[in-house]
C-alpha positions as CSV (number, residue, x, y, z in Angstrom):
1,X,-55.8,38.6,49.7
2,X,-59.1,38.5,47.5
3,X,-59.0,40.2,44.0
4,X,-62.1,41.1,42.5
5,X,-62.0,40.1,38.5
6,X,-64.4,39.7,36.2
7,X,-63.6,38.5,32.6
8,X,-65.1,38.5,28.7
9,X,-64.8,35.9,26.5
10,X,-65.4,36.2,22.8
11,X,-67.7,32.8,22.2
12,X,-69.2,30.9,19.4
13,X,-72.8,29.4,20.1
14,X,-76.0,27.9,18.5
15,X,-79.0,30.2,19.4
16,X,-82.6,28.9,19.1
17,X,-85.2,31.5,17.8
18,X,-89.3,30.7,17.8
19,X,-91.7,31.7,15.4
20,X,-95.5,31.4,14.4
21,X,-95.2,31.0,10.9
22,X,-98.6,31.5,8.8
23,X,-98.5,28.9,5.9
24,X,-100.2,26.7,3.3
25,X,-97.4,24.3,3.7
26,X,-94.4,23.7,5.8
27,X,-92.1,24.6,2.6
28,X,-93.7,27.9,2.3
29,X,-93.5,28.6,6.0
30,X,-89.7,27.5,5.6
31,X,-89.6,29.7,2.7
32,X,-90.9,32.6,4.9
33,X,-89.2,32.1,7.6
34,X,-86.0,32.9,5.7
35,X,-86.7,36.3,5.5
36,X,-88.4,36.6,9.0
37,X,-86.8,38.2,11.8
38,X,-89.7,38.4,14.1
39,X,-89.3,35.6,16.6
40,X,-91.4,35.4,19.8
41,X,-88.7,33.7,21.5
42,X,-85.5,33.0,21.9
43,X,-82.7,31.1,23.7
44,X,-79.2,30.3,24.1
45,X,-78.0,26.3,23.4
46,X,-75.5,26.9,26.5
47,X,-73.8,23.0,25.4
48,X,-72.5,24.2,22.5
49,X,-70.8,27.2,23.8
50,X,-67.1,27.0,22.4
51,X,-64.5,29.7,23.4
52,X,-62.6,30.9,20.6
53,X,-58.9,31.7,20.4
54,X,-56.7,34.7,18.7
55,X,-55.8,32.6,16.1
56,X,-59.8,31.8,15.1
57,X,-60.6,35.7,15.2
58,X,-58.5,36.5,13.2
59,X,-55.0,37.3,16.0
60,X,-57.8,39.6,17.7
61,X,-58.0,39.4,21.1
62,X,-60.8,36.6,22.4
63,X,-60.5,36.8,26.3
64,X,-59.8,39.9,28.7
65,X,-59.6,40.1,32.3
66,X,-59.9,43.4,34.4
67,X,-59.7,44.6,37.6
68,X,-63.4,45.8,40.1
69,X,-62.5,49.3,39.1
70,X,-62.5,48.0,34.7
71,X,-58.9,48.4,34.4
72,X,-57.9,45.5,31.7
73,X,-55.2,43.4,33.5
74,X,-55.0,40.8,30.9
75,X,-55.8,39.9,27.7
76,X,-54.5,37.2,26.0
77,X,-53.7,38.5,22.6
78,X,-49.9,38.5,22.5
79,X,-50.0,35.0,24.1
């Protein structure tokens, strides 16, 4: 028999954002870039993807499994 599952996982990871900074100096474009929110790119360091357990979320619930029609069939919060 084949079960169809899909699963979310709570995760902790490094993400890389881009910006043009305009500057007279790289301190000042460090400075501004502080309060900048305006990237033009971004992307997801995949290596330093950690899963994260109960215990490091406070006894919440980090990983759930369900079923092809989204019933939850596990989650491993009481284990």
């Amino acid at each position: 028999m084949k079960y169809k599952l899909y699963r979310d996982s709570l995760v902790k990871i490094w993400v890389r954002d881009f910006f043009n900074i305009e500057a007279d100096s790289l301190e000042e474009a460090i400075e501004k870039l502080e309060d900048q929110d305006d990237f033009y790119d971004t992307e997801f360091i995949w290596e330093t993807q950690e899963f994260l357990t109960p215990e490091e979320n406070n006894g919440n619930v980090t990983e759930e499994i369900y079923d092809e029609n989204d019933n939850l069939v596990y989650s491993n919060k009481n284990d």
